[in-house]
N, CA, C and O atoms as CSV, one atom per row, in Angstrom:
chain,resi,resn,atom,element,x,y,z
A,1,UNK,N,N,0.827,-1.195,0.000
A,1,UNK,CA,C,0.000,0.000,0.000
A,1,UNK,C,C,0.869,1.256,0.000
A,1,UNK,O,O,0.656,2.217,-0.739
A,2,UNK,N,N,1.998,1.163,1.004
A,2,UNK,CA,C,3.174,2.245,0.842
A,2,UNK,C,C,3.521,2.579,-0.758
A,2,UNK,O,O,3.651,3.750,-1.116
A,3,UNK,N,N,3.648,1.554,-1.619
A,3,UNK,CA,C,4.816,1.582,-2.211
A,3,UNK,C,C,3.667,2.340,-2.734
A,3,UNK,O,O,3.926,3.501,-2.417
A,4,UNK,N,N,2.131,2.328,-3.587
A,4,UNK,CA,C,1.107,2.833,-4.581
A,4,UNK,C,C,1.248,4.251,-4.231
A,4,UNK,O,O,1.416,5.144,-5.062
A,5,UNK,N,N,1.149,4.463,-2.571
A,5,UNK,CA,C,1.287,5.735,-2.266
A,5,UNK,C,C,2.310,6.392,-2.979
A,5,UNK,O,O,1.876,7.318,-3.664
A,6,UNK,N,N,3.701,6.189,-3.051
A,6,UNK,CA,C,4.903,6.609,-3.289
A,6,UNK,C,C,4.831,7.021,-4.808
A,6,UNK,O,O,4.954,8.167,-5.241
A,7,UNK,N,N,4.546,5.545,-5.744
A,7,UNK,CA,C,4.330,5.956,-7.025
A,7,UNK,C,C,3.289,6.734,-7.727
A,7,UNK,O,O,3.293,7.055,-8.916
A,8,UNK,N,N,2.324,7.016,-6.758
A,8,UNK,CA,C,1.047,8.287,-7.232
A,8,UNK,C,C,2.188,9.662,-6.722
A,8,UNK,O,O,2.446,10.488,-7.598
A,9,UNK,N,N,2.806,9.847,-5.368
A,9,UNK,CA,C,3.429,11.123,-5.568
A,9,UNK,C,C,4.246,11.270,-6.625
A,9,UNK,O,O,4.069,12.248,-7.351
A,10,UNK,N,N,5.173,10.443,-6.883
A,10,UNK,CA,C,6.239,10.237,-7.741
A,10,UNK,C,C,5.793,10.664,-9.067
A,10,UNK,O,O,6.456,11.399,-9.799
A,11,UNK,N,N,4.308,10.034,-9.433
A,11,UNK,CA,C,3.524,10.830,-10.610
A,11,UNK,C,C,3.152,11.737,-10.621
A,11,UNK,O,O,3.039,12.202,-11.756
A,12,UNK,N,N,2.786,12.474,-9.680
A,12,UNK,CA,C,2.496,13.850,-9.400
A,12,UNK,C,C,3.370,14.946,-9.236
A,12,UNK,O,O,3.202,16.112,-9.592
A,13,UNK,N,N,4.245,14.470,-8.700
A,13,UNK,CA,C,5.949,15.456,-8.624
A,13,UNK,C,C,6.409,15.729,-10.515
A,13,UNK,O,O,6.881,16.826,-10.811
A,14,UNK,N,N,6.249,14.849,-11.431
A,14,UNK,CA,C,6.607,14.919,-12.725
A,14,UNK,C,C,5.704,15.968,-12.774
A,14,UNK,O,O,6.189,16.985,-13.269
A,15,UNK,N,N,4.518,16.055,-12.413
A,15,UNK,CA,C,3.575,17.126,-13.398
A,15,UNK,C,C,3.831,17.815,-12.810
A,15,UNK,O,O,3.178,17.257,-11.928
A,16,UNK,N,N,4.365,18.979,-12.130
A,16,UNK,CA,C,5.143,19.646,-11.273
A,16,UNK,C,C,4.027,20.132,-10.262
A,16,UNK,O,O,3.599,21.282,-10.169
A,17,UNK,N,N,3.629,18.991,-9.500
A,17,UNK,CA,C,2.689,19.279,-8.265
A,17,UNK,C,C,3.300,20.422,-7.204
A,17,UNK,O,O,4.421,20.136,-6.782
A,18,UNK,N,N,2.870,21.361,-6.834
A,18,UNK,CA,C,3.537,22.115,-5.553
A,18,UNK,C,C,3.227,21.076,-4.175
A,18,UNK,O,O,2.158,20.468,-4.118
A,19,UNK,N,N,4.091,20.965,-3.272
A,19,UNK,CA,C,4.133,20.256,-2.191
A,19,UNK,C,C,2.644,20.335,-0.985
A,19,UNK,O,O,2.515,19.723,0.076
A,20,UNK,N,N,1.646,21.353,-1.669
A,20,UNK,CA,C,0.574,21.331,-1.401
A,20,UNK,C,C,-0.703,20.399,-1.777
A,20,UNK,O,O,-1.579,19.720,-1.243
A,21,UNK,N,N,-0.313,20.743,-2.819
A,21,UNK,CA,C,-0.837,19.292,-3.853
A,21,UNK,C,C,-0.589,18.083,-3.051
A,21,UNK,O,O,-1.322,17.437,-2.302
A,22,UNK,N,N,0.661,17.947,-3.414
A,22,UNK,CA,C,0.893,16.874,-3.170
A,22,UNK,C,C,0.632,16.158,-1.680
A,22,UNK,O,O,0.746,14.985,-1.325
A,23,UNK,N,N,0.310,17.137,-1.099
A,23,UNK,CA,C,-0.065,16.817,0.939
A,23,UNK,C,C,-1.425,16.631,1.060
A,23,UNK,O,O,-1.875,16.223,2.131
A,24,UNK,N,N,-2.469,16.975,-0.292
A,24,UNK,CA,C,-3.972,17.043,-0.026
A,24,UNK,C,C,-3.925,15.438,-0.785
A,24,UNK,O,O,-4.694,14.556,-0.405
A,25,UNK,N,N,-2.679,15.158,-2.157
A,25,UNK,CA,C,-3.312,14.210,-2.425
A,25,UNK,C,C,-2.961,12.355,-1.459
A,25,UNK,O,O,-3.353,11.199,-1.620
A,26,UNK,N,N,-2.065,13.056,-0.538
A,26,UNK,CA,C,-1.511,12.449,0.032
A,26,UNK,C,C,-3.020,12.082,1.395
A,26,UNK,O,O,-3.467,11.001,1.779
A,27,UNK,N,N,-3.345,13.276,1.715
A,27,UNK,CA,C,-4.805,12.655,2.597
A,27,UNK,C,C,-5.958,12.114,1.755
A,27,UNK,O,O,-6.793,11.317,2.184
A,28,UNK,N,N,-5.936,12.547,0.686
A,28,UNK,CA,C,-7.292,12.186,0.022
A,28,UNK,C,C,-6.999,10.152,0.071
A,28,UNK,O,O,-7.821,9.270,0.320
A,29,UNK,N,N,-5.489,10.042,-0.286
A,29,UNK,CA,C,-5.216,8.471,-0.590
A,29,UNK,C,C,-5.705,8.169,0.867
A,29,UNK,O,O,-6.697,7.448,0.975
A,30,UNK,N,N,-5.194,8.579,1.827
A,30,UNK,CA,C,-4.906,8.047,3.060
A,30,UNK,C,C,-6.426,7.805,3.926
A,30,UNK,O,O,-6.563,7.020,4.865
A,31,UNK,N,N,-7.165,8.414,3.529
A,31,UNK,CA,C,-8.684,8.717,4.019
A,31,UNK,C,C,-10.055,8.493,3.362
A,31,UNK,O,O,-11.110,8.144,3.892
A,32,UNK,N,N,-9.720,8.845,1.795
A,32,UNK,CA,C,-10.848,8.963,0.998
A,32,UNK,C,C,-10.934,7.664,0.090
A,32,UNK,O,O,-10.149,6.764,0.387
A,33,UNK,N,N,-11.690,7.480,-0.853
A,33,UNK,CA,C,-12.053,6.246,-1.481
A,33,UNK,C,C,-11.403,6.285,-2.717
A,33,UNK,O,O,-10.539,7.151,-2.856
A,34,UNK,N,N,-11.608,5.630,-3.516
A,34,UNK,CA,C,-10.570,5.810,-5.081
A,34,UNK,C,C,-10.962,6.247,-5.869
A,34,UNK,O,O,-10.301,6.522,-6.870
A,35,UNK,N,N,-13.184,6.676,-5.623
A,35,UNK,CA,C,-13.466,7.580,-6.396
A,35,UNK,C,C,-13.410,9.069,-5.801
A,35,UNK,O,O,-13.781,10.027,-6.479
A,36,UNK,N,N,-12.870,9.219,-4.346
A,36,UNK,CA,C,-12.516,10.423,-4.366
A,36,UNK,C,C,-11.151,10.787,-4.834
A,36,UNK,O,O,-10.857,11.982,-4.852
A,37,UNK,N,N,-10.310,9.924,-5.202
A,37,UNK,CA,C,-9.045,9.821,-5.343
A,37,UNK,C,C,-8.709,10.458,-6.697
A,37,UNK,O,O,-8.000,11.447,-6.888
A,38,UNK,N,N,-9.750,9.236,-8.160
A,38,UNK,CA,C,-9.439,9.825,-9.106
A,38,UNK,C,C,-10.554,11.236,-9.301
A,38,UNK,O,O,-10.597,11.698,-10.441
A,39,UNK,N,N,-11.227,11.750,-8.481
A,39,UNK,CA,C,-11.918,12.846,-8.853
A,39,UNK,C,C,-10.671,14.020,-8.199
A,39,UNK,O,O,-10.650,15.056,-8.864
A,40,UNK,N,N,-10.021,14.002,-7.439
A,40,UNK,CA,C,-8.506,14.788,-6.934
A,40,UNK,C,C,-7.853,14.596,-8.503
A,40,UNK,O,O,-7.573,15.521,-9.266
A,41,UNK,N,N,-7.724,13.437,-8.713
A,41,UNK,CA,C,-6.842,13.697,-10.113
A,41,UNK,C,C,-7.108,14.589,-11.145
A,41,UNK,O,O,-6.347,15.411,-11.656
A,42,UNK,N,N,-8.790,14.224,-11.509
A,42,UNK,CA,C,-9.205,14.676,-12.714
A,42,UNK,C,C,-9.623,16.258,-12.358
A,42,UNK,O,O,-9.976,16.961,-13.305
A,43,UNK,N,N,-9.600,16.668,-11.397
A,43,UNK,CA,C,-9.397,17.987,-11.113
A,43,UNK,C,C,-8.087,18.828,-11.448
A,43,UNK,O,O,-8.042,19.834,-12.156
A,44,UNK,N,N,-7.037,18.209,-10.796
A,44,UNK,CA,C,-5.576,18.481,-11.203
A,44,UNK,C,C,-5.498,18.536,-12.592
A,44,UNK,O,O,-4.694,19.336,-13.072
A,45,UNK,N,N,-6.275,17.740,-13.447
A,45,UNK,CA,C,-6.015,17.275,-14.642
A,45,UNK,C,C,-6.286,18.456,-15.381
A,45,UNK,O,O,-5.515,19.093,-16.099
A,46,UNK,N,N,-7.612,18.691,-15.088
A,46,UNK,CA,C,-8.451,19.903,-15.741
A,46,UNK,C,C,-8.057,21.115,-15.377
A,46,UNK,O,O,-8.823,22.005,-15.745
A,47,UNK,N,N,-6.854,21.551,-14.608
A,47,UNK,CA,C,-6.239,22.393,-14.085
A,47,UNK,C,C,-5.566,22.614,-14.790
A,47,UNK,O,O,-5.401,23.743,-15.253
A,48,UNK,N,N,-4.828,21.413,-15.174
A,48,UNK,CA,C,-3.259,21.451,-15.760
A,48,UNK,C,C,-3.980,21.854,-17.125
A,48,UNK,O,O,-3.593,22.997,-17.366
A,49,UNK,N,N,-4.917,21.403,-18.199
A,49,UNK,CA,C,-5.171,21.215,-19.228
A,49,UNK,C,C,-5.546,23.034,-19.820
A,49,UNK,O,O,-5.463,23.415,-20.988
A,50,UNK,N,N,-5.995,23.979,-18.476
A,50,UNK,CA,C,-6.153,24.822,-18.851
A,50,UNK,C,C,-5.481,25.855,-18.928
A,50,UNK,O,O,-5.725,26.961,-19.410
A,51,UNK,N,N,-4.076,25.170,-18.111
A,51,UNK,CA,C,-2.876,26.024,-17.897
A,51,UNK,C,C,-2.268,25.740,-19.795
A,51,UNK,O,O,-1.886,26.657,-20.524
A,52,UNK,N,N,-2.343,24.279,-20.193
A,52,UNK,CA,C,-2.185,23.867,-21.781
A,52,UNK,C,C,-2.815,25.006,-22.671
A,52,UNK,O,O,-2.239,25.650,-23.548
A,53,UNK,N,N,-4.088,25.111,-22.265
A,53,UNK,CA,C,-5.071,26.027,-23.508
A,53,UNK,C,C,-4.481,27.618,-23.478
A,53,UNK,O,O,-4.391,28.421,-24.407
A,54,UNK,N,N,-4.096,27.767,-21.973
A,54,UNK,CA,C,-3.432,29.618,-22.033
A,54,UNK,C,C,-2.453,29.634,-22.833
A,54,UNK,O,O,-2.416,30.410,-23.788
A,55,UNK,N,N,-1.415,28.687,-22.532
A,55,UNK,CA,C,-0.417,28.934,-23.384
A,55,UNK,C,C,-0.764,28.566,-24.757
A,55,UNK,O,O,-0.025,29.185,-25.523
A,56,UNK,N,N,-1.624,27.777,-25.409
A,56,UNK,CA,C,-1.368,27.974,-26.802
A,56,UNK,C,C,-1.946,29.304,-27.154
A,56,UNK,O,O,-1.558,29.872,-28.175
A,57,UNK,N,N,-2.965,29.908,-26.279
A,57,UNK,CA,C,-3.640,31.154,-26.868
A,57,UNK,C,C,-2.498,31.912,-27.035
A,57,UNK,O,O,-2.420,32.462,-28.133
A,58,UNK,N,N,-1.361,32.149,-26.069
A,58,UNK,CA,C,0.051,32.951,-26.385
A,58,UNK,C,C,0.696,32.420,-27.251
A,58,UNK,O,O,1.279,33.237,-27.964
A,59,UNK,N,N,0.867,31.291,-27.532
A,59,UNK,CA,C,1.852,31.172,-28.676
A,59,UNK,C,C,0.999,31.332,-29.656
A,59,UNK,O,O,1.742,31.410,-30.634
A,60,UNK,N,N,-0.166,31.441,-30.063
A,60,UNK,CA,C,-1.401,31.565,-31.077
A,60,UNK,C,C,-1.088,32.654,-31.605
A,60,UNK,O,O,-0.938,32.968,-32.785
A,61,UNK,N,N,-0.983,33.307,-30.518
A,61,UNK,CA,C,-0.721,35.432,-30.484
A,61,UNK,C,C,0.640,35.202,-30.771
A,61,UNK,O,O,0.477,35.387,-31.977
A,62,UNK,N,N,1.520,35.021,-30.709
A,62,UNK,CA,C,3.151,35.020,-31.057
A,62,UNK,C,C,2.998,34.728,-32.372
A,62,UNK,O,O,3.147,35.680,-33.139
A,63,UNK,N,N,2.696,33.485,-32.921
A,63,UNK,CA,C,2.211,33.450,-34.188
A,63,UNK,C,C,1.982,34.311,-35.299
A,63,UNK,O,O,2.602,34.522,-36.341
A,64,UNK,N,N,0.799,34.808,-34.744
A,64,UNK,CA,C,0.091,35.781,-36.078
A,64,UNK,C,C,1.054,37.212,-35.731
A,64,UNK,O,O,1.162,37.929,-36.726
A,65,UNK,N,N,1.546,37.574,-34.873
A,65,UNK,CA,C,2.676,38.733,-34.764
A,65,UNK,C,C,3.878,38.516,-35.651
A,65,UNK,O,O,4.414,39.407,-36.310
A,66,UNK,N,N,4.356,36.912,-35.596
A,66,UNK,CA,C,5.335,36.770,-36.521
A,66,UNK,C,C,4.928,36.567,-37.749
A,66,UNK,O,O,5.899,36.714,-38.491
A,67,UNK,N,N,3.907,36.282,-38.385
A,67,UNK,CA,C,3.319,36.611,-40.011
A,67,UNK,C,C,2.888,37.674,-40.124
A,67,UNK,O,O,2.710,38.121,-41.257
A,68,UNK,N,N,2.516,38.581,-38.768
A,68,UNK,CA,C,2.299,40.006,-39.436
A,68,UNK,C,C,3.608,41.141,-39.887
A,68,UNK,O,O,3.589,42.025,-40.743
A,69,UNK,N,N,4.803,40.686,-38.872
A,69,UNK,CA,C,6.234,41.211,-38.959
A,69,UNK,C,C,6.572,40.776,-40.818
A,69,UNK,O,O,6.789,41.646,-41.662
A,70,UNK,N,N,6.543,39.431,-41.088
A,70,UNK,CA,C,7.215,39.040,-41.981
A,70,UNK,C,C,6.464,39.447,-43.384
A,70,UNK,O,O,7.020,39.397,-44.481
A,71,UNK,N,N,5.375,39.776,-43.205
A,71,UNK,CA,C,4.610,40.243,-44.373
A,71,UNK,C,C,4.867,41.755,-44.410
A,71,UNK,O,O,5.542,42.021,-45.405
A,72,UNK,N,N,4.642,42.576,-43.857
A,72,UNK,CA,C,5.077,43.599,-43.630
A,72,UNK,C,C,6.499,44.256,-43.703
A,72,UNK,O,O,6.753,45.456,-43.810
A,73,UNK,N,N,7.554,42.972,-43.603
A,73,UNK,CA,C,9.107,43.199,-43.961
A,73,UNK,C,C,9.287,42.864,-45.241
A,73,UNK,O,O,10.204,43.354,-45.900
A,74,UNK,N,N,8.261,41.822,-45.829
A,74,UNK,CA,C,8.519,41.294,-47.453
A,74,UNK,C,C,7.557,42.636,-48.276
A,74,UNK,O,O,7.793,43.229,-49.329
A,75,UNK,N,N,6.826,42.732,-47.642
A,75,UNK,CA,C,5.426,43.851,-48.476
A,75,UNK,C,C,4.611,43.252,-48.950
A,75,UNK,O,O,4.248,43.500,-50.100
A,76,UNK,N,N,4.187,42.491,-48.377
A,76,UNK,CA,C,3.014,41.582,-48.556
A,76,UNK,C,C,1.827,42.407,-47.986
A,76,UNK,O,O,0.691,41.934,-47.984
């Protein structure tokens, strides 16, 4: 049971959990059931996924700045 514990932080430390995270998901294992467990995950998940969507909106915007530079330097 130790060791599952270890390898869920160990998975969670990769996604760069803050040590807060990682202490709630550490009670949720220790206390809660496995559907409160993966609903802790799929929260994190949907966290992380929207931290994914900001950044492409910036590189989206970086994007069309660099075809507007390069058209504008060719005379397009």
């Amino acid at each position: 049971m130790e060791q599952a514990l270890d390898t869920i932080l160990a998975g969670l430390k990769e996604t760069g959990c803050t040590d807060d995270t990682l202490k709630k998901a550490k009670q949720v294992y220790e206390t809660g059931t496995a559907d409160e467990l993966i609903r802790f995950f799929r929260r994190y998940r949907c966290g992380l996924m929207e931290e994914l969507h900001e950044s492409q909106r910036r590189v989206d915007c970086l994007d069309y700045l660099i075809r507007q530079t390069k058209n504008k330097k060719t005379g397009l």
